[in-house]
C-alpha positions in Angstrom: 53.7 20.4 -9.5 51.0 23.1 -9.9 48.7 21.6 -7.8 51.3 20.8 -4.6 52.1 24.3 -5.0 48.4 25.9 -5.1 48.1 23.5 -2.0 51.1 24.1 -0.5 52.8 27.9 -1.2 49.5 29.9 -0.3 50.4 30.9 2.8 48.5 31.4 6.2 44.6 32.1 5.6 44.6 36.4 6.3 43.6 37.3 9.5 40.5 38.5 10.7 40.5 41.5 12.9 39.2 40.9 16.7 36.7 43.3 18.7 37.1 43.7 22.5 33.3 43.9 24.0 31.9 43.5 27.2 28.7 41.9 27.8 26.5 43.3 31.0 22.9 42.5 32.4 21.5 41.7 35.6 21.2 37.9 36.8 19.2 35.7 34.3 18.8 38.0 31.6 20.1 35.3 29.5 23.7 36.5 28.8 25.3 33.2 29.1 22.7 31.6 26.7 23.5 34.3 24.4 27.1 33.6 24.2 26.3 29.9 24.2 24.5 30.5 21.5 26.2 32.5 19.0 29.7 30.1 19.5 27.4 27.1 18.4 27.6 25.5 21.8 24.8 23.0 23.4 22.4 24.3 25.8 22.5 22.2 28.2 24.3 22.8 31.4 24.6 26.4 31.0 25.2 28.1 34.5 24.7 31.2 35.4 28.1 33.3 35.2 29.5 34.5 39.0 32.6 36.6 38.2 33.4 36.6 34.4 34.2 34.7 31.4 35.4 35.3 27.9 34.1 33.7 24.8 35.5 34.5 21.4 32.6 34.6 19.0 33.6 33.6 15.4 32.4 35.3 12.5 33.0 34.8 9.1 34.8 38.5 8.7 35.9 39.0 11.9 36.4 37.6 15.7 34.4 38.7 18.8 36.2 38.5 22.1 33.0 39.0 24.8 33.5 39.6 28.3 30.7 38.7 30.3 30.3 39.8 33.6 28.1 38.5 36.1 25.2 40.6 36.7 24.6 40.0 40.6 23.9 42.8 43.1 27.8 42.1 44.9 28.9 41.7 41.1 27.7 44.5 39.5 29.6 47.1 41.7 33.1 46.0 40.0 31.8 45.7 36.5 33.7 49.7 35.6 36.9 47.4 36.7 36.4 45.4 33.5 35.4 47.7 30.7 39.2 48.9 29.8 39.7 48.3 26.4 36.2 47.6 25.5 35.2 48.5 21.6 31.3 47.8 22.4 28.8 46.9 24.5 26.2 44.2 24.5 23.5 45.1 27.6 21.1 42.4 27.7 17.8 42.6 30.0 15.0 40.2 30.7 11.9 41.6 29.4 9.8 39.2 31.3 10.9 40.9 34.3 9.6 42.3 37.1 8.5 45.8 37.4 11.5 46.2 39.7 14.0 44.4 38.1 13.4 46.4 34.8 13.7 49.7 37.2 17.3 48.1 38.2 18.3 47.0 34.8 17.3 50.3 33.1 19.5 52.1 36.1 22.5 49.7 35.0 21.9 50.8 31.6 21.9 54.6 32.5 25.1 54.1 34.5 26.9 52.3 31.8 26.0 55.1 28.8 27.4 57.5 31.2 30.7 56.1 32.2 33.5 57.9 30.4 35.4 54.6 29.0 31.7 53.4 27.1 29.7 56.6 26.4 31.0 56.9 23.3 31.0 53.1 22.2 28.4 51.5 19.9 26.0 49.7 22.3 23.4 47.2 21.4 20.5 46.5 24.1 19.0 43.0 24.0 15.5 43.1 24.8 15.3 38.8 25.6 12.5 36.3 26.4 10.5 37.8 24.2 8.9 34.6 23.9 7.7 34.1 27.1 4.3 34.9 28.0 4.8 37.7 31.1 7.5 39.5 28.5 6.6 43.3 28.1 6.6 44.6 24.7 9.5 46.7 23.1 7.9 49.7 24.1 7.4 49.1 27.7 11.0 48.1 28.3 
């Protein structure tokens, strides 16, 4: 009887609490892969997001809901449109980049610490590719 009711009577597992975040870069800064990534799913066929989607990244204390927006030129116009209700940022940029591009991404990174519904969220900056042999160091980027 002891043991049906340890099995049994516990109850639901508690709850973990759930983070609203918004994930932003340009195209192929590797935002999808990320995501892919951290919810353990296979590589393969990954396609580069147009639009949005949202992931919910488990972790063992709590539960990551990430918004990822596309990061094209027609795109990135409407990202302000999605960041209601955001708790954090995740701004991830190419470092094997152009010169240019990292000018554009670094101008998307400026505009998004400066919008009134993020400026005062915690943001953390991806620097990826790091493994590829045109990246730029920490420093340059």
């Amino acid at each position: 009887w002891q043991c049906f009711r340890a099995l049994c009577c516990k109850g639901p597992p508690p709850s973990r609490p759930e983070y609203d975040l918004v994930c932003i870069g340009l195209t192929g800064s590797g935002k999808t892969s990320l995501l892919s990534k951290l919810c353990s799913e296979s590589p393969e066929n990954i396609v580069s997001t147009t639009g949005f989607s949202i992931k919910a990244v488990p972790f063992q204390n709590a539960i990551l809901n990430v918004k990822e927006l596309g990061g094209t030129d027609n795109i990135r116009k409407y990202w302000s449109r999605y960041y209601q209700g955001s708790q954090g940022v995740i701004f991830v940029l190419d470092s094997a980049s152009s010169e240019d591009d990292l000018e554009t991404a670094r101008n998307e990174l400026h505009s998004a610490l400066q919008h009134p519904q993020l400026c005062t969220l915690p943001f953390l900056i991806l620097a990826n590719h790091q493994d590829k042999p045109a990246a730029h160091s920490i420093q340059e980027v």
